[in-house]
C-alpha positions in Angstrom: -44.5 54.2 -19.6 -41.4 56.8 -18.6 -42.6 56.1 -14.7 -42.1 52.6 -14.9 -38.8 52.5 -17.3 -37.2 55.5 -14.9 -38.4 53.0 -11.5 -37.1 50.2 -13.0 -33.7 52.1 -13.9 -33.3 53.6 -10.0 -33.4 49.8 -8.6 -30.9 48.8 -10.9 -28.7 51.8 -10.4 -29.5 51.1 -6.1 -28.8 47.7 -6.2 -25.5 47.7 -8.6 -24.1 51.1 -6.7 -22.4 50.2 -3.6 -24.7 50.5 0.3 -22.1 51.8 2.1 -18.6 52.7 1.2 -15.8 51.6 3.8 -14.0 54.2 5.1 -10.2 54.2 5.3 -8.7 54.3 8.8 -7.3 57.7 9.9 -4.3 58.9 10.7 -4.4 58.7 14.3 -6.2 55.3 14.3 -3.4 53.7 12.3 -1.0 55.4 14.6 -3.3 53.6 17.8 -3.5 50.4 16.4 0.3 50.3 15.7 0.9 51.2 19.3 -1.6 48.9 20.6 0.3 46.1 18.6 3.8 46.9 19.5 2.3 46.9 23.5 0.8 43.6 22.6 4.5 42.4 21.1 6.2 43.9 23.9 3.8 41.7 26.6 4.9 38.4 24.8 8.3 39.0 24.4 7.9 39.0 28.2 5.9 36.2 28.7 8.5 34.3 26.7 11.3 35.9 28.9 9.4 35.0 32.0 8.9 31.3 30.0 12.5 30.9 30.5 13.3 31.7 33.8 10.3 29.5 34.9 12.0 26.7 33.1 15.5 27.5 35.0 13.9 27.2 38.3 11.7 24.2 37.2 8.8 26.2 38.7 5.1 25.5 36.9 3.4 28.3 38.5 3.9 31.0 35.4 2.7 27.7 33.1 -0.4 27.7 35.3 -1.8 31.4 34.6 -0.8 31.7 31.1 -1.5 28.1 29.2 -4.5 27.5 28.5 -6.9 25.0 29.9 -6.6 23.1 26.7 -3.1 23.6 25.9 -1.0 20.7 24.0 2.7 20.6 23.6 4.9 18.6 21.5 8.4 18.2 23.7 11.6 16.9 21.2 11.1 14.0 21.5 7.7 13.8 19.8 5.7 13.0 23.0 2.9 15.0 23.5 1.7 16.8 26.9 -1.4 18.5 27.8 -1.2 21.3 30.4 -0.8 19.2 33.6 1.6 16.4 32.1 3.5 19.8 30.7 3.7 21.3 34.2 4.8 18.2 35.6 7.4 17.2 33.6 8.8 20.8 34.3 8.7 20.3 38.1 9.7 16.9 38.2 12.0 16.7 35.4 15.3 16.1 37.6 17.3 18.7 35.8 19.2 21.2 37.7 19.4 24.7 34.9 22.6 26.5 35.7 21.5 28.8 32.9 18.3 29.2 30.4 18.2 31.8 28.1 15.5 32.6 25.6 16.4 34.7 22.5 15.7 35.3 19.1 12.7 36.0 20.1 9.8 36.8 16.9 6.6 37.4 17.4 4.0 37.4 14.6 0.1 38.6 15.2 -2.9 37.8 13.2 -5.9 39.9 15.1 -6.3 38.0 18.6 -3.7 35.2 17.8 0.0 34.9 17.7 3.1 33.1 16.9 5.8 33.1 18.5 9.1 31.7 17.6 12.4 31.8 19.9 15.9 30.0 20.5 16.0 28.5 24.2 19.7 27.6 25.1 20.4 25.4 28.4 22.8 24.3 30.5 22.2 22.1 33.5 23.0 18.5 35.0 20.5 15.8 35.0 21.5 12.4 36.6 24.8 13.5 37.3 25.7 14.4 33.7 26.2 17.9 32.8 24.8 19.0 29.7 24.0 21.6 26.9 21.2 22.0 24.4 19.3 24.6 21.8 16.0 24.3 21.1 14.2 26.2 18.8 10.4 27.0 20.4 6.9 27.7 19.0 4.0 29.1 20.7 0.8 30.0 19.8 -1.4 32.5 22.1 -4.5 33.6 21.5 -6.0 37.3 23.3 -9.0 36.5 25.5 -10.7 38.0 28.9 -7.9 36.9 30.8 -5.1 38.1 28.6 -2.6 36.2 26.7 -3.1 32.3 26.9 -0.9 29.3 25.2 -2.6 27.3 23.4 0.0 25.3 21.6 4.0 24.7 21.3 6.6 22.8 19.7 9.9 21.9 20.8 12.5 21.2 18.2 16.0 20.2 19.3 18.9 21.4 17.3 21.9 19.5 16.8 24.9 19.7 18.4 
């Protein structure tokens, strides 16, 4: 009778006590990980600098290697663009940038995904009329095979 009371005890005990304990990361892998992230920050910080001076130029090559294939964007006026109408509405746009500046520049990550949020101040002519605008910008990226991709943004024009 003590066999079957002690067996049925030891299951219990098994299946209550944790399998496997997670182990805390070390040291040293914190220390990667952080340095992997800020490398990861760094690389969009760019990507949004590079953004900008793709937009001054009106030039949709940049937009072609880092949005993705199924990219949407919501411009300020509440129309929204796939990748190609995006691209073309950058190269055809008829504004002339005398200067586009991105800055304010945050970057948030969530594993393989990340927000980024940024001021883009303009100043250009379009149809003869000079003008000046702020925008405030989100994009999301997500980390694939091919590196960082856009997936999404948001265009908000401030007033003034």
């Amino acid at each position: 009778m003590k066999k079957p009371a002690m067996l049925i005890f030891a299951v219990f005990a098994l299946l209550l006590a944790p399998c496997v304990r997670a182990q805390a990361p070390s040291a040293a892998e914190l220390r990667e990980t952080a340095k992997e992230n800020e490398a990861k920050q760094e690389e969009l910080i760019n990507l949004e600098m590079e953004t900008a001076r793709a937009m001054l130029w009106n030039n949709g090559t940049l937009f072609r290697r880092i949005y993705g294939e199924d990219f949407i964007g919501i411009l300020p006026s509440g129309q929204v663009k796939d990748k190609e109408g995006w691209i073309a509405s950058i190269e055809n746009s008829g504004v002339k940038y005398t200067s586009f500046i991105a800055s304010d520049i945050r970057v948030r990550m969530f594993q393989d995904t990340a927000i980024v949020t940024c001021m883009w101040s303009s100043r250009g002519m379009r149809g003869g009329q000079a003008f000046s605008k702020q925008l405030r910008v989100t994009h999301v990226y997500i980390y694939g095979q091919r590196g960082w991709q856009a997936v999404a943004s948001q265009e908000t024009l401030l007033p003034g």
